[in-house]
N, CA and C atoms of all chains as a GROMACS GRO file, in nm:
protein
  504
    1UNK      N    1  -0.154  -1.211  -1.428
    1UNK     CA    2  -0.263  -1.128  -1.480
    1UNK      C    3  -0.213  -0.984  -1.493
    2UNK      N    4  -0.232  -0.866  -1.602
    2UNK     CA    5  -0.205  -0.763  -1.612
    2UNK      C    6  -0.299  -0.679  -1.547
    3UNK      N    7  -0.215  -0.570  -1.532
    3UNK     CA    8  -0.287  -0.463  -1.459
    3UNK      C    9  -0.405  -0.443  -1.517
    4UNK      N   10  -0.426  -0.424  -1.650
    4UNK     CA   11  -0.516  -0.383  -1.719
    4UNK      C   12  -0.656  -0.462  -1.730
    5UNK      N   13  -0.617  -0.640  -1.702
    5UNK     CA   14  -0.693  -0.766  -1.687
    5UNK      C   15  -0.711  -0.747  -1.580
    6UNK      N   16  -0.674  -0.716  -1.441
    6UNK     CA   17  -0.738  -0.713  -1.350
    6UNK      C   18  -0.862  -0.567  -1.309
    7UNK      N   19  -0.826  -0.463  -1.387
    7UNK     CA   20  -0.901  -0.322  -1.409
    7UNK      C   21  -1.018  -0.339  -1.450
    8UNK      N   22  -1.007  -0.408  -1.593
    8UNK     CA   23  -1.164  -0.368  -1.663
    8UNK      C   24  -1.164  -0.545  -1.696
    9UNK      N   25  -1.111  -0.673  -1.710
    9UNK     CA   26  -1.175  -0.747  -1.715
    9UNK      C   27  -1.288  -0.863  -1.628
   10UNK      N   28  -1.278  -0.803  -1.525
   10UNK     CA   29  -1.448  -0.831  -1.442
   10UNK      C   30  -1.564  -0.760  -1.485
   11UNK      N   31  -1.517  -0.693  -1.530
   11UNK     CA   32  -1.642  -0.598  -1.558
   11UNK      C   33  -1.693  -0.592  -1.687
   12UNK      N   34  -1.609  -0.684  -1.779
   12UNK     CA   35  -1.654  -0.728  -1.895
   12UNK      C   36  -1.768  -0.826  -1.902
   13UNK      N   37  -1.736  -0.942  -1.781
   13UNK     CA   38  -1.864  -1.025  -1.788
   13UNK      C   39  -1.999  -0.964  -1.705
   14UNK      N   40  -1.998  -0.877  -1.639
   14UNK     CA   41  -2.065  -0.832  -1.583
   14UNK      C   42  -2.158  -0.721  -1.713
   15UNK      N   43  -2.078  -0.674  -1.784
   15UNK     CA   44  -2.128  -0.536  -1.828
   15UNK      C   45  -2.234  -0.620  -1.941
   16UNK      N   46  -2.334  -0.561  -1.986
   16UNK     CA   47  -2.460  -0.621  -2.057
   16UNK      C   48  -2.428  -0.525  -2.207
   17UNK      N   49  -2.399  -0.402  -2.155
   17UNK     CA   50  -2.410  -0.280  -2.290
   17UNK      C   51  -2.280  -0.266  -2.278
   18UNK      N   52  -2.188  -0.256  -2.372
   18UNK     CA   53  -2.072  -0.183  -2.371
   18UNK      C   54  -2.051   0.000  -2.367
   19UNK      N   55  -1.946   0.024  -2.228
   19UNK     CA   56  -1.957   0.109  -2.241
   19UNK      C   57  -1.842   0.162  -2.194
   20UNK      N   58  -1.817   0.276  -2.217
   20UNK     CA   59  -1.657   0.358  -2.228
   20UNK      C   60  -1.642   0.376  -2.045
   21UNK      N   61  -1.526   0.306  -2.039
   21UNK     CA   62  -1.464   0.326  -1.887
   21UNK      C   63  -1.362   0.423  -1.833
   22UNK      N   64  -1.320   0.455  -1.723
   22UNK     CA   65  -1.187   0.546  -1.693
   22UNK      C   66  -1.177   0.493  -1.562
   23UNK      N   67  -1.031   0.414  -1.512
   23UNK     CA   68  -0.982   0.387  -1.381
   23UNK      C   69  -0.890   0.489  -1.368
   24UNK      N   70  -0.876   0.556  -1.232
   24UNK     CA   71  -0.790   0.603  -1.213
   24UNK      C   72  -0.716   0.583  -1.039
   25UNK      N   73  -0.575   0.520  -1.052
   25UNK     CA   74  -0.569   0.482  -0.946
   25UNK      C   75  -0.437   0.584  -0.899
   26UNK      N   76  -0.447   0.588  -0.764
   26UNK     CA   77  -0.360   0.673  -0.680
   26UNK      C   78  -0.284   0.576  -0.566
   27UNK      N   79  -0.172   0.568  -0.580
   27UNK     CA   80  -0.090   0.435  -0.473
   27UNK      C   81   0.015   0.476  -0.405
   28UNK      N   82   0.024   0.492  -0.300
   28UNK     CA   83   0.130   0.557  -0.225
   28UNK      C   84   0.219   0.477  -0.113
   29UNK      N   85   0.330   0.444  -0.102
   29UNK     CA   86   0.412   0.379  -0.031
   29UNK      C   87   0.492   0.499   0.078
   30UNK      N   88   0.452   0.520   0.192
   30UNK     CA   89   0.513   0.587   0.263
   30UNK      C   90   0.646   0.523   0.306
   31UNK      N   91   0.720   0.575   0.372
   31UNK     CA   92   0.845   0.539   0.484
   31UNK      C   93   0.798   0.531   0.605
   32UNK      N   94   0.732   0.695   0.644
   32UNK     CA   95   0.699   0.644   0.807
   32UNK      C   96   0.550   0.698   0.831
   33UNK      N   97   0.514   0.712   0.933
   33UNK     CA   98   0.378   0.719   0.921
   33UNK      C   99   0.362   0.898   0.911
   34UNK      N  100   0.499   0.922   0.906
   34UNK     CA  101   0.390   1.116   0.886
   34UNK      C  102   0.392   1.157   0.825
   35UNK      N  103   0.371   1.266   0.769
   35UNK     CA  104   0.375   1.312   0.650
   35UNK      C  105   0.214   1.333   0.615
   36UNK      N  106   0.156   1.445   0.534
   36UNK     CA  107   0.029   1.445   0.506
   36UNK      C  108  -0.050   1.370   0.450
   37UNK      N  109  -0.179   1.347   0.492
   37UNK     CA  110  -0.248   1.257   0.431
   37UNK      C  111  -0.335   1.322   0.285
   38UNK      N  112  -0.274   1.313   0.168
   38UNK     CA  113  -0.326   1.405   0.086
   38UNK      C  114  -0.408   1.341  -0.016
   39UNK      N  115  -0.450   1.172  -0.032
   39UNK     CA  116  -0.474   1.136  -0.148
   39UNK      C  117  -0.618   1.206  -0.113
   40UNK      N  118  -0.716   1.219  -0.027
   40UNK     CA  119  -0.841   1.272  -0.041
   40UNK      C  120  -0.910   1.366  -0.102
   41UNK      N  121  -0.779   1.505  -0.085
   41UNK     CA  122  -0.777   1.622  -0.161
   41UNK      C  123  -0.697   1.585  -0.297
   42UNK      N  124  -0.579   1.520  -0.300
   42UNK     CA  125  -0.544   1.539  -0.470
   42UNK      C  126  -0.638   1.422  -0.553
   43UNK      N  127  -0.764   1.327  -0.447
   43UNK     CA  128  -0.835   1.279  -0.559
   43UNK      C  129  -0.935   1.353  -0.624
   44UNK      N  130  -1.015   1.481  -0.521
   44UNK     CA  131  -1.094   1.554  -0.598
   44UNK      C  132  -1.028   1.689  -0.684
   45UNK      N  133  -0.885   1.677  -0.698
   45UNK     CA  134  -0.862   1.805  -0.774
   45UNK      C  135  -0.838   1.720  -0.899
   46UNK      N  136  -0.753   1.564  -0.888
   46UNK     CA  137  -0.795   1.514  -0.992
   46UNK      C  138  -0.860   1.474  -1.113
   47UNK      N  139  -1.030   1.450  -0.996
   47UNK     CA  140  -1.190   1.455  -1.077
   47UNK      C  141  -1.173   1.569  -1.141
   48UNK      N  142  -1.170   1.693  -1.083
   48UNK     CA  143  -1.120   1.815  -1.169
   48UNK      C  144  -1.077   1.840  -1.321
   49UNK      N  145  -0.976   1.789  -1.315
   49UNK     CA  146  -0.857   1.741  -1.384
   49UNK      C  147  -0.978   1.673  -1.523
   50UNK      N  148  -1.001   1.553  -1.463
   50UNK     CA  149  -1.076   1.448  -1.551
   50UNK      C  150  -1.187   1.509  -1.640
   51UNK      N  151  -1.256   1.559  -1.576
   51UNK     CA  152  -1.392   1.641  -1.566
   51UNK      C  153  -1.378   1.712  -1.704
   52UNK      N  154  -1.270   1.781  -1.754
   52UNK     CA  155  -1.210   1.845  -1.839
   52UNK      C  156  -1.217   1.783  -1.951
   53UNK      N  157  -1.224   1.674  -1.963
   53UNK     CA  158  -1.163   1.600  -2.099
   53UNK      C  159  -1.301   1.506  -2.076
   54UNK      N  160  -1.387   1.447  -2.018
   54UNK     CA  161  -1.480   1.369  -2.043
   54UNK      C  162  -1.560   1.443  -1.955
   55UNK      N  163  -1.701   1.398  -1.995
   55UNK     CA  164  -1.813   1.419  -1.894
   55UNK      C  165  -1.869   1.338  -1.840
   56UNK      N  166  -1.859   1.367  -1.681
   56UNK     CA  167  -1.881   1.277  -1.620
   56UNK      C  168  -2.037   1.262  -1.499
   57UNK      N  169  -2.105   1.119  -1.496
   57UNK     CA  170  -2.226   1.186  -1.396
   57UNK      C  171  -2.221   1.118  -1.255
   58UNK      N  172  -2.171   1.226  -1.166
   58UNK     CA  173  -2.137   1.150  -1.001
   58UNK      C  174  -2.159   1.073  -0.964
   59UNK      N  175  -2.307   1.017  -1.035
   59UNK     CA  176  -2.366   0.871  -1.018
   59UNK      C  177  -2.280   0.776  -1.024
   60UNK      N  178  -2.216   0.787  -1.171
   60UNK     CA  179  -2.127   0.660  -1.251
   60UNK      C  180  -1.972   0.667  -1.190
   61UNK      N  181  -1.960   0.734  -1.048
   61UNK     CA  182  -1.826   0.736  -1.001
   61UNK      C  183  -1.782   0.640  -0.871
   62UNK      N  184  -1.737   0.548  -0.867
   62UNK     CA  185  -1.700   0.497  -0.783
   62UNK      C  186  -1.557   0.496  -0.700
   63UNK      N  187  -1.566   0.493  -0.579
   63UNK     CA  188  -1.404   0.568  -0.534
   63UNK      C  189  -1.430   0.420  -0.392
   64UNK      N  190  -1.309   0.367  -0.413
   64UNK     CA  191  -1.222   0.233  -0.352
   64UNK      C  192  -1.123   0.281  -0.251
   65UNK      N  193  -1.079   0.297  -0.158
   65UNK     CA  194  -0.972   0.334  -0.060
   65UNK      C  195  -0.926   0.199   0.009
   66UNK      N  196  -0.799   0.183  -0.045
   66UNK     CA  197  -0.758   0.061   0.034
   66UNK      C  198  -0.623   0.066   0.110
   67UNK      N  199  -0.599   0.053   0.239
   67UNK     CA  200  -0.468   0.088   0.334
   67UNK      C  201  -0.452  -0.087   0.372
   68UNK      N  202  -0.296  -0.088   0.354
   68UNK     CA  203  -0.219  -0.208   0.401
   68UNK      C  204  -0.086  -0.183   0.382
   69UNK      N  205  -0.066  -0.222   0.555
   69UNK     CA  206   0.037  -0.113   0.577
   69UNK      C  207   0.088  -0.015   0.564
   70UNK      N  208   0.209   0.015   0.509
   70UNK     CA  209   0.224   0.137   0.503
   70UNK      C  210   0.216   0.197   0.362
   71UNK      N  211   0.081   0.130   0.277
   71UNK     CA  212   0.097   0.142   0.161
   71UNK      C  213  -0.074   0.180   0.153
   72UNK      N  214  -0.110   0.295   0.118
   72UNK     CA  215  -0.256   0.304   0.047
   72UNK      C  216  -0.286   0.334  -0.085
   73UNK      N  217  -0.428   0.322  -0.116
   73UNK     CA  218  -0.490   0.296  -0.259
   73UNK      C  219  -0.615   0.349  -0.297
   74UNK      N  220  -0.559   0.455  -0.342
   74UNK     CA  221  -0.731   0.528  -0.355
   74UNK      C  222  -0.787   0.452  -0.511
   75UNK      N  223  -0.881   0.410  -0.560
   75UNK     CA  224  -0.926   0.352  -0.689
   75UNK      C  225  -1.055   0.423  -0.684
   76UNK      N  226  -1.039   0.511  -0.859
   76UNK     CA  227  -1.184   0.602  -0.867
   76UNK      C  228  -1.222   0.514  -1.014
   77UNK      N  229  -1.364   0.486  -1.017
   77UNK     CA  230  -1.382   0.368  -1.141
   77UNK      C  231  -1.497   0.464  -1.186
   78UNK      N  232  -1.505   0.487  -1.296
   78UNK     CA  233  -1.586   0.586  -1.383
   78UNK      C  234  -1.662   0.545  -1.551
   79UNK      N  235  -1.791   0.472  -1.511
   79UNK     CA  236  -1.851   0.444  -1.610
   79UNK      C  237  -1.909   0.581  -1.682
   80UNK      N  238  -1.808   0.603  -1.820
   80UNK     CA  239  -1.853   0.705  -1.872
   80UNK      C  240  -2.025   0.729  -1.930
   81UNK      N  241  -2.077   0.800  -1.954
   81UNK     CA  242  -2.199   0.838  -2.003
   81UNK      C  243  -2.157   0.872  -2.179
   82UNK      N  244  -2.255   0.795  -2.259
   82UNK     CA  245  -2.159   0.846  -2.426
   82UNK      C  246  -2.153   0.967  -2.440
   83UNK      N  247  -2.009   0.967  -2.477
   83UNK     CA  248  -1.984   1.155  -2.535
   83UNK      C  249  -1.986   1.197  -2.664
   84UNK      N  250  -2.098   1.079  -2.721
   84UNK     CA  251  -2.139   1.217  -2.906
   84UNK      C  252  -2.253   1.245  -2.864
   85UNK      N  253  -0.306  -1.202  -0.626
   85UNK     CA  254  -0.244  -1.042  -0.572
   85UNK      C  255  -0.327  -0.946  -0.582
   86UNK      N  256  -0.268  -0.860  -0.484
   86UNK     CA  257  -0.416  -0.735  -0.501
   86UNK      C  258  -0.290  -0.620  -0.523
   87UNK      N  259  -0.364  -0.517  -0.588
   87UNK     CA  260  -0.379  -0.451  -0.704
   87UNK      C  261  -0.230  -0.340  -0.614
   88UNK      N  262  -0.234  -0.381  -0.493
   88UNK     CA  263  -0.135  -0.246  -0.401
   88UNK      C  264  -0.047  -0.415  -0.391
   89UNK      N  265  -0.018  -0.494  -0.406
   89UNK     CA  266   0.092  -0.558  -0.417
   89UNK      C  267   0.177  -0.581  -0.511
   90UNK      N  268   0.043  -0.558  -0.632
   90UNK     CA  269   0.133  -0.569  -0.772
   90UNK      C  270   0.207  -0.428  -0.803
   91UNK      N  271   0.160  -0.294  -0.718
   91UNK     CA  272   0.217  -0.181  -0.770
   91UNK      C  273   0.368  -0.199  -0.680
   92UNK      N  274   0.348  -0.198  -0.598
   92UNK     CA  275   0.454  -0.190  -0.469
   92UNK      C  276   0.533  -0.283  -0.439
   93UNK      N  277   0.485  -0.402  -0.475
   93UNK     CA  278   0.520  -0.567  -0.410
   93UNK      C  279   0.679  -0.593  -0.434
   94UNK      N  280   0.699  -0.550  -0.572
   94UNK     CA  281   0.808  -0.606  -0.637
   94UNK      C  282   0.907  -0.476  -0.628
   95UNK      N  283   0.848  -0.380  -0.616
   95UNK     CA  284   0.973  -0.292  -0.573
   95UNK      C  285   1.041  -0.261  -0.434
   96UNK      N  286   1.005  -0.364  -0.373
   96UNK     CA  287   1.048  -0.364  -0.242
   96UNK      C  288   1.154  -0.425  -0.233
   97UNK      N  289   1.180  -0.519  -0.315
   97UNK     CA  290   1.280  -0.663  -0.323
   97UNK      C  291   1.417  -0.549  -0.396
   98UNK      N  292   1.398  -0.488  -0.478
   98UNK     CA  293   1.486  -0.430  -0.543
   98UNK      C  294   1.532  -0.317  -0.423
   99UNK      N  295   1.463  -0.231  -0.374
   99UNK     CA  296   1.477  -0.095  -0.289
   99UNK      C  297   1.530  -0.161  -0.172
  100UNK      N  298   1.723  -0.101  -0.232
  100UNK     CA  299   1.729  -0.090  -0.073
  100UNK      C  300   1.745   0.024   0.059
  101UNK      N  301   1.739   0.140  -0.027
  101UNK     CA  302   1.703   0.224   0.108
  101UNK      C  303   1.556   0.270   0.075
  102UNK      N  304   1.437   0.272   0.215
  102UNK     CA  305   1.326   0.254   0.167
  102UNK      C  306   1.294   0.415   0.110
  103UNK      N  307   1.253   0.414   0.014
  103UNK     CA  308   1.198   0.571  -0.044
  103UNK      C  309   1.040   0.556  -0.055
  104UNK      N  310   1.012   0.684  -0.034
  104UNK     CA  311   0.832   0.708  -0.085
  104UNK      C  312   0.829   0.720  -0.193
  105UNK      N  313   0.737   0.635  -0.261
  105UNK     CA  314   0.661   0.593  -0.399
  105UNK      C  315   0.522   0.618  -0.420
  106UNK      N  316   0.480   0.646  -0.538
  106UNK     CA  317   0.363   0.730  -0.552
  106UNK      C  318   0.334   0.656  -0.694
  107UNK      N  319   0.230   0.649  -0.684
  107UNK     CA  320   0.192   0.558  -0.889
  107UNK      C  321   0.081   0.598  -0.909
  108UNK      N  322   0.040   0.593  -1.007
  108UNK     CA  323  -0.088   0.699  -1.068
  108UNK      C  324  -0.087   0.595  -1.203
  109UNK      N  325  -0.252   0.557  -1.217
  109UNK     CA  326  -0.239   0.459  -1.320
  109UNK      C  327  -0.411   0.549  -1.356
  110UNK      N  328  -0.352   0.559  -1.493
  110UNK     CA  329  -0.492   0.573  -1.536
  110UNK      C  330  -0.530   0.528  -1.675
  111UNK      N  331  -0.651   0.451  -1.689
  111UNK     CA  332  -0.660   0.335  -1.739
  111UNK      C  333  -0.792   0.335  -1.815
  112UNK      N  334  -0.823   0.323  -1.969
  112UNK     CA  335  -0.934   0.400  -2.029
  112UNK      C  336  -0.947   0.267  -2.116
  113UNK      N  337  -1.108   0.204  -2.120
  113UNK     CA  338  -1.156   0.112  -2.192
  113UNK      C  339  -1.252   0.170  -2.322
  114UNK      N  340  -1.188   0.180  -2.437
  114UNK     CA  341  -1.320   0.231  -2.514
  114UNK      C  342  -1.383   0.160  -2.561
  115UNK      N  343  -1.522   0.227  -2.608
  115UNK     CA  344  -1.622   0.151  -2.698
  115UNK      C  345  -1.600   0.106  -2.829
  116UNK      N  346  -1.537   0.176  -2.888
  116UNK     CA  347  -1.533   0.222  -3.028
  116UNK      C  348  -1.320   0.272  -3.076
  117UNK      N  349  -1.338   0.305  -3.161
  117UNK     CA  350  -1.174   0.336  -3.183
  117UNK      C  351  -1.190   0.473  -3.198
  118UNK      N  352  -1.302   0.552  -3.198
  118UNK     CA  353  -1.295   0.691  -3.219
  118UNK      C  354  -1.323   0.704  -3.105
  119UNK      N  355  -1.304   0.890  -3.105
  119UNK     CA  356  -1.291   0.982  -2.950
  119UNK      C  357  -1.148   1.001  -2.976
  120UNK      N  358  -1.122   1.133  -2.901
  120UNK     CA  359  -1.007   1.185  -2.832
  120UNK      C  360  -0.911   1.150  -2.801
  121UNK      N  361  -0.772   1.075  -2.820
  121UNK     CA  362  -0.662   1.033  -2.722
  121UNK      C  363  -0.658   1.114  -2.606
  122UNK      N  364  -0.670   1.158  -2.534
  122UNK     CA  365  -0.653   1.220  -2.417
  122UNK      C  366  -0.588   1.205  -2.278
  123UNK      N  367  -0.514   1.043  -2.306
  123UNK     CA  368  -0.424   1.020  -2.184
  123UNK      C  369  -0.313   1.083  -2.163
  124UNK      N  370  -0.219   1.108  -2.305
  124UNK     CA  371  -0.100   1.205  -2.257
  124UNK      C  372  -0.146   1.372  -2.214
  125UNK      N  373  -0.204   1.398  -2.286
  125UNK     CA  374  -0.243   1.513  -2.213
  125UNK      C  375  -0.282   1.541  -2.083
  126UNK      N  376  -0.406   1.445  -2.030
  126UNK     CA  377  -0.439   1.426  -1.932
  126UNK      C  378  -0.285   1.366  -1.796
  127UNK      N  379  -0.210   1.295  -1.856
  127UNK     CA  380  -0.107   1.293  -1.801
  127UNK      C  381  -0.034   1.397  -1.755
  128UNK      N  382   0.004   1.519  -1.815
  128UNK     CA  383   0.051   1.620  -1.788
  128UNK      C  384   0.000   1.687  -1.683
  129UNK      N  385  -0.142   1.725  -1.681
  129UNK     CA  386  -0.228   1.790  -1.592
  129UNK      C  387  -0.197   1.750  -1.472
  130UNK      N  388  -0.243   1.600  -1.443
  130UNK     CA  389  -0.238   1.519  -1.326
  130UNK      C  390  -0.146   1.525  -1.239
  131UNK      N  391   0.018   1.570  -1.360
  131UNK     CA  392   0.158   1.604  -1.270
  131UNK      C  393   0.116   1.684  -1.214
  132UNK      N  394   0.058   1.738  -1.304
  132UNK     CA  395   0.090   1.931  -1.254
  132UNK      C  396   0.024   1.920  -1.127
  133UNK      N  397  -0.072   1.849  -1.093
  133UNK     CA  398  -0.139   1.864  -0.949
  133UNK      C  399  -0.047   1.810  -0.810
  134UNK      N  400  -0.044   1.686  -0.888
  134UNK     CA  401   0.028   1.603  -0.808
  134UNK      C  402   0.163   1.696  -0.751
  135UNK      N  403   0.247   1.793  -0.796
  135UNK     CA  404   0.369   1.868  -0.781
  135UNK      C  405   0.323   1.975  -0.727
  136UNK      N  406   0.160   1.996  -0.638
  136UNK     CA  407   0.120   2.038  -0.563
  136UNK      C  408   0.124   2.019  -0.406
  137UNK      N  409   0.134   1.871  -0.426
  137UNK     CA  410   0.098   1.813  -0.304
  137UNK      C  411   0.272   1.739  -0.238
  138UNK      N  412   0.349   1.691  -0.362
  138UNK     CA  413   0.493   1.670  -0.338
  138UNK      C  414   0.581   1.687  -0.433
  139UNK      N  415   0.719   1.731  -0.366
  139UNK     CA  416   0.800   1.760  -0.438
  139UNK      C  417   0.827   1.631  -0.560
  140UNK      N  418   0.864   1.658  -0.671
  140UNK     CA  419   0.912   1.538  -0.762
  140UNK      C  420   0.986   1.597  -0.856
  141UNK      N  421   1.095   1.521  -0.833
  141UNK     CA  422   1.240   1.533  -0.941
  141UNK      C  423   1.215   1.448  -1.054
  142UNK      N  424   1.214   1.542  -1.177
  142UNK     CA  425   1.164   1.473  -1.284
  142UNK      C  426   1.237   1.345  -1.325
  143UNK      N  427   1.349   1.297  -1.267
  143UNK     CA  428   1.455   1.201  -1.321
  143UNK      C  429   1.358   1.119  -1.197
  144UNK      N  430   1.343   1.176  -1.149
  144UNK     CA  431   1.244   0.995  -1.053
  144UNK      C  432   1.140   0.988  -1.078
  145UNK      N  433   1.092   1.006  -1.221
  145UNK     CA  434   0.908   0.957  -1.320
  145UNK      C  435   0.994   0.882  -1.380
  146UNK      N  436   0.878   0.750  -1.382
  146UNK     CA  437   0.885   0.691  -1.509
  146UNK      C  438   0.767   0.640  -1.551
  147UNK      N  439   0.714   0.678  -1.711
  147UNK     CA  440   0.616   0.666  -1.781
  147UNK      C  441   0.592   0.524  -1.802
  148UNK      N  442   0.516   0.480  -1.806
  148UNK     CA  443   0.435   0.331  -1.874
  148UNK      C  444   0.346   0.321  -1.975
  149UNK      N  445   0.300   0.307  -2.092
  149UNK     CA  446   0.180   0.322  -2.151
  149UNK      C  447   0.133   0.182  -2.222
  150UNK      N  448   0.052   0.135  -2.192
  150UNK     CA  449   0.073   0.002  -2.264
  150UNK      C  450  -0.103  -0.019  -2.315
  151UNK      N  451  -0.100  -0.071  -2.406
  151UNK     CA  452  -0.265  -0.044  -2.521
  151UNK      C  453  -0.245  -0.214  -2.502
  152UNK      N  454  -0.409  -0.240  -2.478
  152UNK     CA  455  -0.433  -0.430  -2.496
  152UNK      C  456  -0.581  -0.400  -2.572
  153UNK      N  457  -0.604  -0.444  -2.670
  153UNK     CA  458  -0.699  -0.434  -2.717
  153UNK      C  459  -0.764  -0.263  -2.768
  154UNK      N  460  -0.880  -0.249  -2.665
  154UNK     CA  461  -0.983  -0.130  -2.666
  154UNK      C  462  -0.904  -0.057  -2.525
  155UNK      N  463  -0.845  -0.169  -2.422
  155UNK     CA  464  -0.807  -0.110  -2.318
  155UNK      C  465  -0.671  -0.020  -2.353
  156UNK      N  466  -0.629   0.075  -2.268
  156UNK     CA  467  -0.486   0.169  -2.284
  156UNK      C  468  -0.487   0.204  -2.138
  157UNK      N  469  -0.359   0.161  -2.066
  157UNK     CA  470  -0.300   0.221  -1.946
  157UNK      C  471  -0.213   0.336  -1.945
  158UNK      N  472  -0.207   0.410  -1.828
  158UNK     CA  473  -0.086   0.478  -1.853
  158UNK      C  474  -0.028   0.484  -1.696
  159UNK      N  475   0.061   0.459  -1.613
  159UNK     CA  476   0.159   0.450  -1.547
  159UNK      C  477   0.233   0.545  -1.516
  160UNK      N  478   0.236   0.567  -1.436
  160UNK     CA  479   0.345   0.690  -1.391
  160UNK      C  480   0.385   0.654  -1.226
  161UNK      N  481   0.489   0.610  -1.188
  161UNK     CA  482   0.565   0.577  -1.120
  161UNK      C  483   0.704   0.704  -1.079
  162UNK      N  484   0.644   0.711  -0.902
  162UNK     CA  485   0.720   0.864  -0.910
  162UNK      C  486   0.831   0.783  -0.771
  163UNK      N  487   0.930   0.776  -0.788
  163UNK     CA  488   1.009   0.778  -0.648
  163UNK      C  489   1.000   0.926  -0.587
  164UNK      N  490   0.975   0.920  -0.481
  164UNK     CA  491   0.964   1.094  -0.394
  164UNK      C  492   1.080   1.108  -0.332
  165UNK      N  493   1.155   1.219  -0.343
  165UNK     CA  494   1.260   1.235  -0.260
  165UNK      C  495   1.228   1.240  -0.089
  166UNK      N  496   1.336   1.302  -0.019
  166UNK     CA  497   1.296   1.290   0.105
  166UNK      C  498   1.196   1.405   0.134
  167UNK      N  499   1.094   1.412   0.202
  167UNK     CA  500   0.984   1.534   0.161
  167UNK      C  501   1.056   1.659   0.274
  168UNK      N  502   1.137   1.603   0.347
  168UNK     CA  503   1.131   1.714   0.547
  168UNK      C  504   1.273   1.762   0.492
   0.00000   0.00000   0.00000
């Protein structure tokens, strides 16, 4: 299955109205356990980032954090609102 | 497979001294074929943050972009040097 089939195609049978999406995922593989824990802050300078180029309503934002081992996964899923 | 095995999974088998890895996937379903391209751009930005939080030697990015349909990914796969 592609990355992209596993992103937005669940949410195809689910979705009733079609509507414009944005995943944005953050994945980090450490070495050892120290080092800063930064995905929290570079995910909201990100939204930032995003915010810029679409408009977005906090409602339609969903944010996923997943740790196994020494590997975490921030997933922000963003049902856009139409932009004309 | 879940979604931090398919980023990480397979580069483990290849890596043999372990390095920190960082991936940034951002992943846009449209409605329609009009609107904005806005992933490479938006790509740029995202560095720029990201080279906030860690050092990255531009020879250790590598870009991905791959269009399936309405869907378009974009990939960015950073090996991190040693951060200390």
């Amino acid at each position: 299955m592609s990355l992209l089939t596993m992103l937005f195609g669940e949410k195809k049978k689910s979705a009733s109205v079609a509507k414009e999406r944005l995943s944005l995922i953050i994945a980090r593989e450490r070495v050892g356990e120290d080092g800063p824990d930064f995905l929290p802050q570079l995910r909201d300078e990100l939204m930032q980032v995003i915010s810029k180029y679409v408009k977005i309503d906090q409602e339609d934002v969903k944010f996923n954090l997943q740790k196994q081992g020494n590997m975490e996964m921030l997933e922000v899923n963003i049902v856009l609102p139409d932009q004309h």
